[in-house]
N, C-alpha and C positions, 0 to 999 in steps of 0.2 A: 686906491682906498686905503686909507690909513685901517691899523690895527684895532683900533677902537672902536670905529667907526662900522666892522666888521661885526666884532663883538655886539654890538647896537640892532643889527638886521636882525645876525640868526636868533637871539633872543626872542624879539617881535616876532618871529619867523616860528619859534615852536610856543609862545604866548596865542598865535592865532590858530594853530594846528590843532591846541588843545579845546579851543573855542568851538570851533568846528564840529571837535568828535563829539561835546556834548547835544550840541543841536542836534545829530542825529540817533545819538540813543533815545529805544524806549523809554517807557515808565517804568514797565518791569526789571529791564536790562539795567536802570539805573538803581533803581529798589535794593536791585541782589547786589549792584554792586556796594552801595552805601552800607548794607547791614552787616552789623560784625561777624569777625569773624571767628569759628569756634574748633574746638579742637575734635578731632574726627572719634575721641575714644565719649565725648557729652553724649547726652542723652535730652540736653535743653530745648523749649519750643516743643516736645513730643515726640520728637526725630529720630526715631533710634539709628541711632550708630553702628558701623561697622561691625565694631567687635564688640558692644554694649550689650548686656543680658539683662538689661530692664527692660520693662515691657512698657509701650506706649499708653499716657492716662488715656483712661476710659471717658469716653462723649466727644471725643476730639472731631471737630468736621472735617469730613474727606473733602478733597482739595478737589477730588475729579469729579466728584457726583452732588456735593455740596449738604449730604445729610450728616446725622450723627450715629457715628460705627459704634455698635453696640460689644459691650465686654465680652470674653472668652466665656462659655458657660462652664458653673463649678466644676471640679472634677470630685467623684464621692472618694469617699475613702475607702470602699467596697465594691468601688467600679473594677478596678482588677482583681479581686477575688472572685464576682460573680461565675466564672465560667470554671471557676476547678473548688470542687468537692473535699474540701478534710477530714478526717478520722470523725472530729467534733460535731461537723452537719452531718458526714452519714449517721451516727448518733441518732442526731437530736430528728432528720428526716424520717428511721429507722424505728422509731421512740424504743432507745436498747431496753429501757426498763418493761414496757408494755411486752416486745419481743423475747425476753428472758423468762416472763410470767406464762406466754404462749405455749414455749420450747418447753418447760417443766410441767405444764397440765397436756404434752404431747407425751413426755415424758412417761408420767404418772400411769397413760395409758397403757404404753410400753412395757412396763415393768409387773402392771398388774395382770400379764398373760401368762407371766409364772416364765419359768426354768424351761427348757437350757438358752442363755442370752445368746443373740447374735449381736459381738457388737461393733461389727461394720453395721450391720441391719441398723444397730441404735443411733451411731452416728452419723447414717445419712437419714434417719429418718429429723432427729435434731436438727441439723445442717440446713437440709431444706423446708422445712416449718420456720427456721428461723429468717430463711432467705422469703419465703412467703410472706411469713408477718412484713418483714422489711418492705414491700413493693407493697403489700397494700396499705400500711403507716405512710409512705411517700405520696403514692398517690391520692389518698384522704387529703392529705395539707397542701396537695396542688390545686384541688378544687374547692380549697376553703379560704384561700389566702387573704382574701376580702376579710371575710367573716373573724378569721383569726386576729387580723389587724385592729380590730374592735375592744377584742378582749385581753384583760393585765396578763390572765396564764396564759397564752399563747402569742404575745406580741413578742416575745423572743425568738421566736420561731426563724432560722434560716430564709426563708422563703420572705418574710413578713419582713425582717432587716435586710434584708438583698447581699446578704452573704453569700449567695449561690443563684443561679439561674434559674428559671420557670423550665428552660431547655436542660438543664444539669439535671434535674431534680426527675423528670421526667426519664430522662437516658437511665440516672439509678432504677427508677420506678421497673422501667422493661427491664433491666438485666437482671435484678434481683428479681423479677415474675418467672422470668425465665428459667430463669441459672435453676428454683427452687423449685419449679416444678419437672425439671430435668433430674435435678437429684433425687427426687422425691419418686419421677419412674423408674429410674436407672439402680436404683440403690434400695429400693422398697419394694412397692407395686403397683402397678394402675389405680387400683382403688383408690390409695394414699395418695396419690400425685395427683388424681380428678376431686379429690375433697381440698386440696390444698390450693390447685389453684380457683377451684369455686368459693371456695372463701374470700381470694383475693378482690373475686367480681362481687361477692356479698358483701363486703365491708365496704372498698371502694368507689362501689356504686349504686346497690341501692341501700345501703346504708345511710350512708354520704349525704343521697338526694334525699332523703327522709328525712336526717334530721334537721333540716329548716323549716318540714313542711306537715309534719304529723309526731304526735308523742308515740306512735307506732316502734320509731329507729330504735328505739330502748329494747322492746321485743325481740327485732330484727338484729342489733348488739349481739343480744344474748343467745342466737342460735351462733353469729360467730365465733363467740368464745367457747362453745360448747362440742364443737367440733372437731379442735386438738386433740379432747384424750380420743375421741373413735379413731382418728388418725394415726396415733399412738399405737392402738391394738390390731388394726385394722396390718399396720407393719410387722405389728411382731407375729400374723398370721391368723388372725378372728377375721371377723365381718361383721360390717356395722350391723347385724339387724341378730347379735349376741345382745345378751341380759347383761354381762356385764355390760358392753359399751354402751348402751340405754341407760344403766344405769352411772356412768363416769358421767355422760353426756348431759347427764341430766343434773346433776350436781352441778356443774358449770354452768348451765342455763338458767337455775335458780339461784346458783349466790350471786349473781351479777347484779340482783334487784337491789335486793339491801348494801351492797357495796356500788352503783352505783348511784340510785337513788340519793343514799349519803353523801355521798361527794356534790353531784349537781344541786345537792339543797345549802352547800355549804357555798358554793359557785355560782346560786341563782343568778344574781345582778348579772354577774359577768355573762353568762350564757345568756340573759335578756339585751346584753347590750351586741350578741353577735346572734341574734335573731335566731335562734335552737329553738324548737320547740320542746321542750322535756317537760315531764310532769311538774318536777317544783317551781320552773318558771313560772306556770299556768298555774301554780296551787297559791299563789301567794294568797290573794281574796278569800282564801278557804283557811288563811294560816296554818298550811302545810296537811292539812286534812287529808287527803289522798296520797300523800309524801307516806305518812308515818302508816298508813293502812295498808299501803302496800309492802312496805320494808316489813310488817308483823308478820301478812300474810304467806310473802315467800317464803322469809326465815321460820317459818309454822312448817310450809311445805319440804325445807329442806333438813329439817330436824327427825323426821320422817324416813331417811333414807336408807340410816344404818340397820334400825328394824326389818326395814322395806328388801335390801338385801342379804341380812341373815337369813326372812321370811323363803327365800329364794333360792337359799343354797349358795348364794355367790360368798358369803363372808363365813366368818366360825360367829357363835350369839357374843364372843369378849368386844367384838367391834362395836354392835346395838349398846352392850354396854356403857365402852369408853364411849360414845356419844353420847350418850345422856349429859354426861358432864359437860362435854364441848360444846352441844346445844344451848344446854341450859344457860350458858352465858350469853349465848349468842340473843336468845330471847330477850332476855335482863336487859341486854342493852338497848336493844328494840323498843320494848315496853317503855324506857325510861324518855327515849325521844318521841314516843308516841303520847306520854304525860307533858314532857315541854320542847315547842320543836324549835329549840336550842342551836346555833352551832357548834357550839360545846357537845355538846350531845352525840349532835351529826356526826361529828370527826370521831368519836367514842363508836359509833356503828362500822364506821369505815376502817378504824384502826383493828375493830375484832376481828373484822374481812378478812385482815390483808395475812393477819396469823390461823386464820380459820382453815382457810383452802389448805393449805401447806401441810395442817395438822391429820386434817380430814383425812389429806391422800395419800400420808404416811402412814396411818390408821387401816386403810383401803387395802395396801398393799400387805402391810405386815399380817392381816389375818384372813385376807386372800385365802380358796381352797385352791387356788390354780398351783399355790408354790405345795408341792409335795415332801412328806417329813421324810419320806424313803429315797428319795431324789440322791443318786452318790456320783459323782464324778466318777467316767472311764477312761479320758486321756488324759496326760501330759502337758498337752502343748499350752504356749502362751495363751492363748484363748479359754480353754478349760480352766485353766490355775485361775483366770478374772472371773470366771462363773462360779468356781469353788468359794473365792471368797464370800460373795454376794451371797450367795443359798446358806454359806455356813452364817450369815450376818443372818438374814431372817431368819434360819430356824432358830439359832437361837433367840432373838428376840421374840419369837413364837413360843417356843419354850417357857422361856419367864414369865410369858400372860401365862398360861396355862398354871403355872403355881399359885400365881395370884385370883385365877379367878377357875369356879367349881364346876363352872359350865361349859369348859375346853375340853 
């Protein structure tokens, strides 16, 4: 066989071998093999790649089941936060401003027991009033979380943006019950520690369930707030069923009407739209008639107290005094919302409020008969020197009423 002729077979020879192979490929086998080919770093066709960080498009049909896989679900932006607690949500679960107003009419009780201060006694009785407030402000806005979602002032709320857990919030709620009423035995006394945390179960709970379901919670509000200063006294060695702490106690329970009356009439809508029962939701038909009848009547009955304590022996008569003036405004403004029931008005009752208390219990304390003018320090120690100050600051500020007024 010539050369060329060779040449001529094996030719024919792998022309027919190739014939062959395709007769017994599949469709598939032939599919993959015909379709281009792509570099292994594409992400083309939906195929992710090896080493590709893109993520395959969404509705693409699975090859082995033949539906359509559905997208990755969003991730929140507060999904990692949920489960740990910042300064910022203990805050705002805590409400530090509500809790700071608690600690100072616990305070107020405290100090109106007169001389010689303890004040470890003072500072765990603070301490733990404030750890109290905290656990039951936490737990109020775990049971409200629905309801608060409703409303503009409290759609900020931790709980309501899911900046923090329903489980976080709750874990605060018990430690802060706990911690506070540990402090509150350990550091004060029984008495103090069972008012403190019965508070917690009165605000958090049937407070709480009230206010959706009766204008009652307003009532029930206002023995919680009213409770701090006994607490107060109750620490620095009284018992609650003392004239003064009736008489602190009661102060508290009557300015809450007109302070917060004013606010939820300024807040109606919103409180109607998270389903509260409170008087001015319910008064609106009346154009706040019952709103403005109530806010006179308490602020009548609380105007009443300074007398009501001189009358008692618990004050000197400069106190009955300097309230006349303090009332009298308090009335003015009253009267004025009860002529047009304004929100102008409203916020004008609630802003006297918020300067009222403060004045009151600084009033309360300075002409106190508990702080004695013969009162003289006998030790030394760091402890005494902080009592020394404090007696020499009210008497003398007791001093200077007595110049100014004829009946000291």
């Amino acid at each position: 066989m010539t050369t060329s002729t060779a040449i001529l077979v094996l030719r024919h020879g792998i022309s027919h071998s190739r014939n062959a192979t395709k007769t017994i490929q599949p469709p598939e086998l032939r599919k993959a093999l015909s379709a281009p080919r792509e570099s292994p770093f594409s992400t083309s066709g939906g195929l992710l790649r090896p080493f590709s960080t893109a993520s395959p498009p969404s509705g693409k049909l699975s090859e082995e089941k033949g539906t359509t896989a559905s997208p990755p679900p969003p991730i929140s932006p507060n999904q990692n936060k949920a489960n740990h607690i910042g300064i910022s949500c203990i805050t705002e679960l805590s409400k530090a401003k509500l809790s700071a107003l608690v600690v100072s009419t616990a305070s107020f009780g405290f100090l109106a027991a007169g001389s010689p201060i303890s004040w470890p006694t003072l500072v765990a009785c603070s301490a733990g009033t404030a750890l109290c407030s905290s656990s039951a402000s936490t737990w109020n806005q775990i049971f409200e979380i629905d309801r608060d979602a409703k409303m503009k002032r409290t759609a900020h709320r931790p709980l309501v943006k899911g900046t923090v857990s329903s489980r976080s919030a709750k874990l605060l709620g018990t430690m802060t019950g706990v911690s506070g009423g540990s402090v509150l035995l350990y550091g004060t006394d029984p008495v103090t520690a069972a008012l403190g945390v019965s508070n917690i179960a009165l605000y958090a709970g049937l407070y709480t369930y009230l206010k959706p379901r009766h204008e009652i919670n307003t009532w029930v509000g206002a023995v919680v707030g009213a409770i701090p200063p006994v607490m107060g006294w109750t620490a620095a060695g009284g018992s609650p069923s003392d004239i003064e702490a009736i008489l602190m106690g009661s102060t508290l329970f009557l300015w809450q009407f007109p302070h917060f009356f004013a606010l939820s009439w300024m807040h109606r809508k919103d409180y109607g739209r998270g389903g509260f029962q409170m008087v001015p939701v319910n008064d609106v038909h009346t154009k706040g008639d019952r709103t403005a009848a109530l806010i006179m009547r308490y602020t009548a009955y609380l105007s009443t107290l300074p007398f009501l304590s001189t009358a008692l022996d618990v004050t000197s008569p400069m106190f009955a005094i300097e309230g006349v003036a303090l009332n009298a405004y308090a009335l003015y403004v009253a009267k004025q919302f009860d002529k047009e029931r304004s929100n102008a008005n409203a916020r004008k009752v609630f802003l006297t409020s918020l300067w009222y208390l403060p004045s009151f219990m600084m009033l309360f304390i300075l002409h106190s008969k508990t702080w004695k003018d013969e009162e003289k320090a006998m030790d030394k120690n760091a402890t005494e020197k902080w009592n020394v100050l404090l007696q020499n600051w009210i008497r003398d500020a007791r001093n200077k009423g007595k110049e100014l007024c004829l009946h000291e």
